[in-house]
N, C-alpha and C positions, 0 to 999 in steps of 0.2 A: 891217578889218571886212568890205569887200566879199572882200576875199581868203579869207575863212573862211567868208561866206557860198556862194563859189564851192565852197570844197572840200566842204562836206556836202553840196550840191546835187548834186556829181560820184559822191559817195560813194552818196548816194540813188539815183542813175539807176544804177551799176554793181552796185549792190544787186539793184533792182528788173529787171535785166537777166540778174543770173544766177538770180532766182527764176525767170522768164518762159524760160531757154532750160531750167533744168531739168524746168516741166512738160513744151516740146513733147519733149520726148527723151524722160518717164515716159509720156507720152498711152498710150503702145500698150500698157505695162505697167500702168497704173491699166487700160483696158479688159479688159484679160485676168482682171486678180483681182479684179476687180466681175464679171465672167462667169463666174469658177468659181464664186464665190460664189454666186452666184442660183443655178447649176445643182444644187451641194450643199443650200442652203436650199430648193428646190420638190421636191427627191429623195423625202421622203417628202408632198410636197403639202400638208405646209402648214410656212408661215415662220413661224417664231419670232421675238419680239425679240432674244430673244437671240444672234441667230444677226446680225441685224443689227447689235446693239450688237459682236459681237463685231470684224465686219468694220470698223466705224468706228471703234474702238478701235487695230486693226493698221493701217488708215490713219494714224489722226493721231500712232503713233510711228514709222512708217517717213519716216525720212532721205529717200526720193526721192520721197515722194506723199504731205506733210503739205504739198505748197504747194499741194494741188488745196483748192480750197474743199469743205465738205460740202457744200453746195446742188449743186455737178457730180456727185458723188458717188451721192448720192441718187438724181438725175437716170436715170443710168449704169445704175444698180438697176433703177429704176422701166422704164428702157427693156425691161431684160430680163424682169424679173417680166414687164411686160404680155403680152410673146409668151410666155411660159408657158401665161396666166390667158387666151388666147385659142387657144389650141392645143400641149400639153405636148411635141410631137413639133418643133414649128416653133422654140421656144423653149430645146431642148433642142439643135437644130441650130446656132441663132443663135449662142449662149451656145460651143458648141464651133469654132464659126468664130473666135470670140477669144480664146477661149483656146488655139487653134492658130496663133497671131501668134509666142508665147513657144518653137516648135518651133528646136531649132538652138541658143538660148540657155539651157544648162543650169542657169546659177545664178539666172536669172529665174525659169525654170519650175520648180524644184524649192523655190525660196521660193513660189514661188504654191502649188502641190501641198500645200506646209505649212500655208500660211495656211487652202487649204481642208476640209484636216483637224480644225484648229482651228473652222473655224463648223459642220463636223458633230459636233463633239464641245461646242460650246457648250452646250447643253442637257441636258449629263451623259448623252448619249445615243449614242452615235456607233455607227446601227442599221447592218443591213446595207443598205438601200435607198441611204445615204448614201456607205459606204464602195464600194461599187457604182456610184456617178458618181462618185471619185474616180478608181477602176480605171481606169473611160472616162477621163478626162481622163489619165492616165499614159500610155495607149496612145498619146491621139494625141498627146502628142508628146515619146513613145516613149521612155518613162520606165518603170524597172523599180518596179511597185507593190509588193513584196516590202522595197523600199529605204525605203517609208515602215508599214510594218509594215501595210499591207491586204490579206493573204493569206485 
């Protein structure tokens, strides 16, 4: 009995261990695609639900960033939106400082690049104001935009 209480207990802890190393490994990659995000959603100056829902949506089936809670999540957003809703130029910088973390890691950044296609297109919409911060976010980190059809 204690022998079996031991081994789930070992089982919980090596559990809750590779949950715990695989956020700090995503941390930089959930910042990046909470930051394309807000920079596609404020593109045309004003956010959609939809645009939200869609991004928490591609969180909670992504394999490496369903252990982030949405409460961080949220968080993450709300950090960026604010430097938007406080100055569009500073939040527009902010947002591109993290999503040039993903520069050098091609198959990061090109899932991120997709995902932010997707929350400008959430709204059956996907204007040029949008596909025009996606461009940005290609260049910096120097990514052909033609490769995700925003010609």
């Amino acid at each position: 009995m204690v022998l079996e209480w031991l081994k789930q207990r070992y089982n919980e802890v090596i559990s809750n261990l590779k949950v715990e190393v695989t956020r700090l490994k995503n941390k930089g990659f959930l910042e990046a695609v909470v930051a394309g995000c807000a920079l596609v959603a404020h593109a045309d100056g004003v956010v959609r639900p939809e645009e939200k829902q869609k991004m928490m949506g591609f969180l909670r089936n992504s394999e490496v960033l369903s252990v982030f809670d949405v409460q961080e999540v949220i968080q993450i957003f709300e950090k960026y939106s604010k430097q938007f809703d406080f100055d569009h130029k500073i939040g527009q910088a902010s947002s591109l400082q993290a999503v040039s973390k993903l520069k050098g890691k091609p198959s990061e950044a090109r899932l991120m690049v997709r995902v932010c296609c997707a929350i400008g297109a959430a709204d059956g919409n996907f204007d040029e104001h949008e596909k025009a911060v996606v461009r940005n976010i290609c260049n910096e980190l120097e990514l052909n935009p033609h490769d995700f059809d925003l010609s």
